[in-house]
C-alpha positions as a Markdown table, in Angstrom:
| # | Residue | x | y | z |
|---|---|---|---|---|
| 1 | Unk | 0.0 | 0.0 | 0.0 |
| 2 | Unk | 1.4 | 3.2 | -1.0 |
| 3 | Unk | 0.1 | 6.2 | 1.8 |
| 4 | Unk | 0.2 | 9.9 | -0.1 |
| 5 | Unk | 0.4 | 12.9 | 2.6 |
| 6 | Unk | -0.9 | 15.7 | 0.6 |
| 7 | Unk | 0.0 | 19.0 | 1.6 |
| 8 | Unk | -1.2 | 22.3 | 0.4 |
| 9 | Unk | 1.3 | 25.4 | 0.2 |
| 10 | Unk | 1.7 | 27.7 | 2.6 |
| 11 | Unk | -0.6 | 31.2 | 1.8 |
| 12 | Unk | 0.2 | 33.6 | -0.8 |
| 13 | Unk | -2.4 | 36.2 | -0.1 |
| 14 | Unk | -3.4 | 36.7 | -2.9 |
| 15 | Unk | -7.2 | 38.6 | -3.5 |
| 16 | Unk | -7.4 | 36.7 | -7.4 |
| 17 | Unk | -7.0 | 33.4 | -9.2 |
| 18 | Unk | -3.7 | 31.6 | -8.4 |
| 19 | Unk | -3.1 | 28.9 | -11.3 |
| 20 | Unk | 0.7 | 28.8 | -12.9 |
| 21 | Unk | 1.8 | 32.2 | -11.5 |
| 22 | Unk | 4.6 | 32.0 | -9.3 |
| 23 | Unk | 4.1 | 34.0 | -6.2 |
| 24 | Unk | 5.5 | 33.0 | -3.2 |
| 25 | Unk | 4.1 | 31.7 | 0.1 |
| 26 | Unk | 3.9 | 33.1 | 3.5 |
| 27 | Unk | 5.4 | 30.3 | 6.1 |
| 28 | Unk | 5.6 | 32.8 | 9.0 |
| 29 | Unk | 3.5 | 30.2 | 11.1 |
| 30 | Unk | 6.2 | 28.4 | 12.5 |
| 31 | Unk | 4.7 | 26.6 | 15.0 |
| 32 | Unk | 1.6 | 25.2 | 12.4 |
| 33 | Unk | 5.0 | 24.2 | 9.8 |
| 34 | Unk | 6.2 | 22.3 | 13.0 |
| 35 | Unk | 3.3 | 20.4 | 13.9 |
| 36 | Unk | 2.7 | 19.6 | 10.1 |
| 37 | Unk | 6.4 | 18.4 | 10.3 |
| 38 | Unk | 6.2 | 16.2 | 13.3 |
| 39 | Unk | 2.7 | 15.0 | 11.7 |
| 40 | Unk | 4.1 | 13.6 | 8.9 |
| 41 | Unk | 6.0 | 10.2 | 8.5 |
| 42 | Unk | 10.1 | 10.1 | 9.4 |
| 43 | Unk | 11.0 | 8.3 | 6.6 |
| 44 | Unk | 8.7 | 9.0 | 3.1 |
| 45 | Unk | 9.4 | 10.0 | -0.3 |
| 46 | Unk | 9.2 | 14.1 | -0.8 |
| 47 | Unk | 7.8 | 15.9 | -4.2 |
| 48 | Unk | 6.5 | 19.3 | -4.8 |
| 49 | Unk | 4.9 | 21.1 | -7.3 |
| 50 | Unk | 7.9 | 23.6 | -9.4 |
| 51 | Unk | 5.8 | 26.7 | -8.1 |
| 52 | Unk | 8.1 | 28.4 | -5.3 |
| 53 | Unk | 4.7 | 28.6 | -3.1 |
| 54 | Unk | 4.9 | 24.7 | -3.3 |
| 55 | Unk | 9.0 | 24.0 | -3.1 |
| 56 | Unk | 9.5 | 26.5 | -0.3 |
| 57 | Unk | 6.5 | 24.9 | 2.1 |
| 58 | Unk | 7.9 | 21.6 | 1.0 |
| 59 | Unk | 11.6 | 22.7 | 2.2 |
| 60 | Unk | 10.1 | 24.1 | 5.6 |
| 61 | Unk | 8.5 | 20.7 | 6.1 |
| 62 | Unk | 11.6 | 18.2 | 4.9 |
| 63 | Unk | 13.6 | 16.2 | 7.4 |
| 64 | Unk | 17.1 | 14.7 | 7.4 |
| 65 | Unk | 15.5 | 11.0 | 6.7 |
| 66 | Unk | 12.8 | 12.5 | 3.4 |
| 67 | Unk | 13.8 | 11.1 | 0.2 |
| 68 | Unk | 13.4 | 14.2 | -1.8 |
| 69 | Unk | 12.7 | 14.1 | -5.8 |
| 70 | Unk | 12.8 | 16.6 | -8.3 |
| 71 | Unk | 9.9 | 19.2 | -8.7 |
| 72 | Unk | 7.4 | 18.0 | -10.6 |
| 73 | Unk | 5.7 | 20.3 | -12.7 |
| 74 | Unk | 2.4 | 18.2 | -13.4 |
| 75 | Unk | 1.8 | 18.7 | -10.1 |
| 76 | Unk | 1.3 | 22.4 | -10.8 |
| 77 | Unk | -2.2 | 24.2 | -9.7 |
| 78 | Unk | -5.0 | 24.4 | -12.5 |
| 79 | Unk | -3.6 | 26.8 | -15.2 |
| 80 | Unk | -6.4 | 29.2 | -15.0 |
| 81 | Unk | -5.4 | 31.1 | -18.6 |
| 82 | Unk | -5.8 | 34.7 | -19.2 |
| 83 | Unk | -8.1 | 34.7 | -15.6 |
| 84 | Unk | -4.8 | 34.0 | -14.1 |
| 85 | Unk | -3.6 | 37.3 | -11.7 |
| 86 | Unk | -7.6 | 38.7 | -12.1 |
| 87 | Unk | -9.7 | 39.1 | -9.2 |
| 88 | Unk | -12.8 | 37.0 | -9.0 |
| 89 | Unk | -14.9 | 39.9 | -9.5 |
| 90 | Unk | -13.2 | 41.0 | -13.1 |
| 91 | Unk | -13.7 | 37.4 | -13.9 |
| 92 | Unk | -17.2 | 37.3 | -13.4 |
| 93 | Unk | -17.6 | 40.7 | -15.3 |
| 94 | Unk | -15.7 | 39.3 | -18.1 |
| 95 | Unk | -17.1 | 35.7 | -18.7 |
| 96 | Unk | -19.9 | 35.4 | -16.3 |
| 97 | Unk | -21.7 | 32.3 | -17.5 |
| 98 | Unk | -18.1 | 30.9 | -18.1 |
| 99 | Unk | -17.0 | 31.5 | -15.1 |
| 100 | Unk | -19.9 | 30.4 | -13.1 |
| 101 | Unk | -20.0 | 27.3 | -15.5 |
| 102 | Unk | -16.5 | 26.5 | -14.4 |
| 103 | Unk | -17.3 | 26.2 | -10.3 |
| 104 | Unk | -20.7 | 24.4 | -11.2 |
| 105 | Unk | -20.1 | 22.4 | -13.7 |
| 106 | Unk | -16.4 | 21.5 | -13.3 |
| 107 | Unk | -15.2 | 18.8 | -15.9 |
| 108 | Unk | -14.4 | 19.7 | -19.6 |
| 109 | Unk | -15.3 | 23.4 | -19.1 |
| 110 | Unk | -12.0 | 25.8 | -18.6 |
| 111 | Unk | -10.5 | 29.1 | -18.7 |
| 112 | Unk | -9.2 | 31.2 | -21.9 |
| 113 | Unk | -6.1 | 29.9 | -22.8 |
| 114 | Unk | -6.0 | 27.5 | -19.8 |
| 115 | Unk | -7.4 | 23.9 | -18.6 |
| 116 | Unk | -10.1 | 22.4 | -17.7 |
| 117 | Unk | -10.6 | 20.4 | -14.6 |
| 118 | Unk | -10.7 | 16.6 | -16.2 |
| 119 | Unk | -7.2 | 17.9 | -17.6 |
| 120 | Unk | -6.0 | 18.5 | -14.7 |
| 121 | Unk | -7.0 | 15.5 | -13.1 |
| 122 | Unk | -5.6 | 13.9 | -16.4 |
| 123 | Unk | -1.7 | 15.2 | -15.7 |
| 124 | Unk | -2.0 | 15.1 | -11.8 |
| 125 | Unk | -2.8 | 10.7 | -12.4 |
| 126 | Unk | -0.5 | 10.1 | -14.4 |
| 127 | Unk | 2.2 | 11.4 | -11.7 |
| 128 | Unk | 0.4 | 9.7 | -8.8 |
| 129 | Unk | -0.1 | 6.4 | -11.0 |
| 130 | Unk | 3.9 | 6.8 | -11.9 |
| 131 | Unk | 4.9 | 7.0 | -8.5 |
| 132 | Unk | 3.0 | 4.2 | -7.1 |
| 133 | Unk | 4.2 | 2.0 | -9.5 |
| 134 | Unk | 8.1 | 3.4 | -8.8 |
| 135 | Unk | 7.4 | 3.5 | -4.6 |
| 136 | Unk | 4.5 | 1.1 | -3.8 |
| 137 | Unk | 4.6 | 0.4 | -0.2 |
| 138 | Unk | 6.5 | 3.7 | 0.6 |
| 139 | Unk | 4.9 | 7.3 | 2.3 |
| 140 | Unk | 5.0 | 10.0 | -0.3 |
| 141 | Unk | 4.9 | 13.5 | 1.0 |
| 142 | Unk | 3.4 | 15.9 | -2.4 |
| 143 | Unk | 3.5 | 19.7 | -1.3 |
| 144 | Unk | 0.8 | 20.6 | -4.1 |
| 145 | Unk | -2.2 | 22.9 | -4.5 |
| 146 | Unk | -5.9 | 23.5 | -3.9 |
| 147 | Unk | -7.0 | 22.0 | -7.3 |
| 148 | Unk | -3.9 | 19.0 | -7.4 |
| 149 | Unk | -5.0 | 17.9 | -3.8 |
| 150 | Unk | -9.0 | 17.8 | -4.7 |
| 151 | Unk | -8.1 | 16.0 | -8.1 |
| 152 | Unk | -6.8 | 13.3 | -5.9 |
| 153 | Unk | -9.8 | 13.3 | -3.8 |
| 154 | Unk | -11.9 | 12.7 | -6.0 |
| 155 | Unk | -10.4 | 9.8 | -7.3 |
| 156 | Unk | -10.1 | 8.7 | -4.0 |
| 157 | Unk | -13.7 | 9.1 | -3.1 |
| 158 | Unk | -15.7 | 7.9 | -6.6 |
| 159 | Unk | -17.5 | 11.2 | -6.7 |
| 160 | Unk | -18.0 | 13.9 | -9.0 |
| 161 | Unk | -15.4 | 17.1 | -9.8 |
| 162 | Unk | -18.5 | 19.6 | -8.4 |
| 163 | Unk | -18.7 | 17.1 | -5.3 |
| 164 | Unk | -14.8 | 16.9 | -4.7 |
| 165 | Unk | -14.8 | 20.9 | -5.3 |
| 166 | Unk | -16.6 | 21.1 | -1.4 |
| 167 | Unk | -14.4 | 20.0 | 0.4 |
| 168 | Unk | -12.5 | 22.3 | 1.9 |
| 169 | Unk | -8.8 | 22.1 | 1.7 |
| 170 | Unk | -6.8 | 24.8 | 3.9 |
| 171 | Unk | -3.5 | 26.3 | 3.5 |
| 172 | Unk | -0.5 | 23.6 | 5.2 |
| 173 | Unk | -3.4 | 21.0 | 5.8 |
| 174 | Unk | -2.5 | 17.8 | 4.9 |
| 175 | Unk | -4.8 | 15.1 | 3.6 |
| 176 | Unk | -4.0 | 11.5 | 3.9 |
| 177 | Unk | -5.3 | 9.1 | 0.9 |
| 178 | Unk | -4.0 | 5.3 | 0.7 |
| 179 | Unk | -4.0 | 3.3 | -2.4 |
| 180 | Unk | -3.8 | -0.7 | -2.7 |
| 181 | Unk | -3.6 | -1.3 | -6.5 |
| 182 | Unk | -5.3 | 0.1 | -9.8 |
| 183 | Unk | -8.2 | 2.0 | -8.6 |
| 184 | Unk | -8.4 | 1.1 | -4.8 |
| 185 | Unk | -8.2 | 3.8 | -3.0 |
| 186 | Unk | -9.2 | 4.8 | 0.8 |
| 187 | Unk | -9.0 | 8.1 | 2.3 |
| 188 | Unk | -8.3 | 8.5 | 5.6 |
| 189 | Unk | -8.5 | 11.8 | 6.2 |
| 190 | Unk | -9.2 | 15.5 | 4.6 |
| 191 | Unk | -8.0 | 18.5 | 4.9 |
| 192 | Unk | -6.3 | 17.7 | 8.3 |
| 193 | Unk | -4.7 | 20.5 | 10.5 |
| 194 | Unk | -1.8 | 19.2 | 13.4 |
């Protein structure tokens, strides 16, 4: 059984929509980045996202005995297109059934010049799928994002994008899912805070 610790990135801050942009991420909370880190297994396999918001949490988080691997870039947050830097507001103003389309009817529906959720799901499987087959049995630590962590959920539950989309999944939370082989998959727990 392979044991994934998801763990979003620390805050950024930011008042608009967060996809490939690279902005960095607040880790001021000490004490929450040391209970996450005493959380998590001792020995586990370590992989973040290329975004600095998701390598930097990832380095306040990494012990002496974490494998670490290269950033992975498929692990990257939704690519949210040209809505990418707007506020949520603009958005709305400038493709309002889009954008409302995209939060209710998440699937095949995405941003100008950007992806669509079942994309994203597409890319963030094929590195989970890769990486159980390279480290079954191990505990893989992914510093990741909002959207990366819910794909995963998803999957992990059998339940719709729209139904995956409420859970909530908070800022250095981590988010436990185990998987046994093909498409067995148990979650132990969501959105967990130390």
């Amino acid at each position: 059984m392979t044991t994934w610790h998801w763990v979003r990135h620390g805050p950024t801050h930011e008042k608009s929509f967060v996809g490939w942009r690279d902005v960095p991420a607040d880790l001021s909370d000490t004490a929450l980045l040391g209970r996450v880190r005493r959380h998590l297994p001792q020995r586990a396999i370590m992989v973040s996202s290329d975004l600095i918001r998701s390598v930097h949490t990832a380095d306040a988080l990494a012990g002496q005995t974490h494998t670490r691997l290269p950033h992975e870039p498929d692990l990257r947050e939704i690519d949210f297109g040209v809505w990418d830097g707007m506020r949520f507001d603009a958005v709305a103003i400038r493709d309002p059934e889009l954008s409302r389309a995209f939060w209710d009817q998440p699937g095949d529906i995405r941003a100008p010049d950007g992806e669509s959720w079942n994309q994203t799901m597409q890319r963030v499987s094929a590195v989970v799928d890769r990486m159980n087959n390279s480290y079954p049995d191990a505990h893989i630590i992914a510093v990741a994002h909002f959207g990366v962590i819910l794909t995963q959920v998803q999957r992990a539950l059998g339940v719709t994008a729209f139904e995956a989309m409420s859970h909530k999944i908070d800022n250095i939370s981590v988010t436990t899912l185990h998987h046994q082989g093909g498409e067995d998959w148990q979650v132990e727990r969501i959105n967990h805070l130390p």
